[in-house]
N, C-alpha and C positions, 0 to 999 in steps of 0.2 A: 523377274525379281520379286513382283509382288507375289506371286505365288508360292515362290521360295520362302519367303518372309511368312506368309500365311501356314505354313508347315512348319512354323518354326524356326527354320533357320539363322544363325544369327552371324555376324561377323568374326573370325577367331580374333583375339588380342593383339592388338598391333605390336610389334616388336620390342621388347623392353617396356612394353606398358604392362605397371605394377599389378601383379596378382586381384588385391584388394579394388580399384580403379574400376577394372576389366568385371567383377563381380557385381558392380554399384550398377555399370552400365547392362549389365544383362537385368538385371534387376529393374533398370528405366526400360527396358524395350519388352516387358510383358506384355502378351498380345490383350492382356483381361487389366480395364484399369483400375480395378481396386486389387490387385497383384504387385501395382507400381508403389513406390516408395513414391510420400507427401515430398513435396518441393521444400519444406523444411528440415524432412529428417533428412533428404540431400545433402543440404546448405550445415548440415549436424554431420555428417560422415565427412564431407569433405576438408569443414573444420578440423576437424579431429585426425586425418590424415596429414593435413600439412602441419599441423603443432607439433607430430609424430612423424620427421621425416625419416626417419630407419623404418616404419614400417610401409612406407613406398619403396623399399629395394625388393627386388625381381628375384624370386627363386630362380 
């Protein structure tokens, strides 16, 4: 697993998990931490997701 993850690898989307959601969390698992998004612009994206709940529906 760890060596998996070390090459990158990342988990696909869990099923019916929103497009948008699934991109925040690839975003959190950068292997470089100034790659990662601040714990506030998090708490900013995910704001702004549930205010917008049509834009959590699943292509």
């Amino acid at each position: 697993v760890i060596l998996s993850i070390e090459e990158g690898y990342r988990l696909p989307a869990p099923m019916g998990c929103p497009v948008a959601l699934h991109q925040l969390m690839l975003l959190c698992w950068q292997k470089e931490r100034s790659r990662r998004p601040r714990f506030n612009d998090v708490v900013s994206f995910l704001d702004k997701l549930i205010r917008n709940p049509s834009s959590l529906l699943t292509l």
